[in-house]
C-alpha positions in Angstrom: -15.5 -19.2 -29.9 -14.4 -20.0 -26.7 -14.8 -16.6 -24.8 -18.3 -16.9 -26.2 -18.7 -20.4 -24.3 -17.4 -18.7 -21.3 -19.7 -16.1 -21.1 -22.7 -17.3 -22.3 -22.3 -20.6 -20.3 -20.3 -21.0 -18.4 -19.8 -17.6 -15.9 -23.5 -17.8 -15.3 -23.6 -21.4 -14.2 -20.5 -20.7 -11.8 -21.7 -17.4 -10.5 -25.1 -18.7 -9.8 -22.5 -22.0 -7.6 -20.8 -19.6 -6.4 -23.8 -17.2 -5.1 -25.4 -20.7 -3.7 -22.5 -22.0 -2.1 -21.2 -19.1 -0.4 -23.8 -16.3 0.3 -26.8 -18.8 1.1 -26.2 -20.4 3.7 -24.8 -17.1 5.6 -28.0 -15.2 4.7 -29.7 -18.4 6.7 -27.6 -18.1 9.2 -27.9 -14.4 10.0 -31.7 -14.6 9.4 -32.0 -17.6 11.7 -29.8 -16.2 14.6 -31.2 -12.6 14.3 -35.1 -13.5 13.6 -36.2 -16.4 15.7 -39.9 -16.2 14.6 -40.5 -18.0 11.3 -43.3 -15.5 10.4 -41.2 -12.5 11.1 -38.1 -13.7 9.1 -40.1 -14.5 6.3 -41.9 -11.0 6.2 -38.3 -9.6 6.4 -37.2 -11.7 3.8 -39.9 -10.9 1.4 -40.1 -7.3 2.1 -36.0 -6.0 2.2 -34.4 -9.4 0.5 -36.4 -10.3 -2.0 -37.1 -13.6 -0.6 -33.5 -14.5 -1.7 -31.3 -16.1 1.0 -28.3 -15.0 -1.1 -29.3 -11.6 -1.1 -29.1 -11.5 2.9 -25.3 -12.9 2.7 -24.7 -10.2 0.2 -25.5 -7.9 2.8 -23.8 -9.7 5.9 -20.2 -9.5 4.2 -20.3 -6.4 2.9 -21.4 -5.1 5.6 -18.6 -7.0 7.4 -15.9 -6.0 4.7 -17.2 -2.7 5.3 -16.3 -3.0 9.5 -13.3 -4.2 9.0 -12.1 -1.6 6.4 -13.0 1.4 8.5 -11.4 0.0 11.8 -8.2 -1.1 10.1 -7.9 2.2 8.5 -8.8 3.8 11.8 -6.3 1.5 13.6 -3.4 3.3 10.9 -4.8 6.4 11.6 -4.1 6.2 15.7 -1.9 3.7 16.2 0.5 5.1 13.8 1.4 8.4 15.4 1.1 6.8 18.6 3.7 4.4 18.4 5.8 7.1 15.9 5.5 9.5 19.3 6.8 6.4 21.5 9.7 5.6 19.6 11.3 8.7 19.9 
């Protein structure tokens, strides 16, 4: 009974609060900062967003997550051997 509560009720309510609280307001950051026009951010945001703030955010940190992954695992992948090589 209770795992039916849960996901009939209550992990749409907190995803949803969670989605709001964390993803809006960086997809209105990054569309503020990168399209100053209001015309143009709103075109941009109806035609690749789906006039969703929160899909923007979505976006920005996995895009960001992304980044970060490749140049840590670059960072292994050089620095690694390289300081390997100058400990001997």
């Amino acid at each position: 009974m209770l795992e039916f509560l849960f996901e009939a009720i209550l992990a749409p309510i907190f995803g949803e609060l969670f989605n709001w609280l964390l993803f809006t307001p960086i997809g209105i950051l990054y569309m503020f900062i990168r399209y100053r026009g209001s015309a143009r951010r709103q075109q941009v945001l109806a035609q690749q967003y789906e006039n969703e703030y929160a899909n923007v955010g979505h976006v920005v940190v996995l895009n960001t997550v992304v980044v970060v992954m490749i140049l840590g695992l670059l960072g292994l992948v050089v620095v690694a051997p390289l300081l390997h090589w100058l400990n001997k």
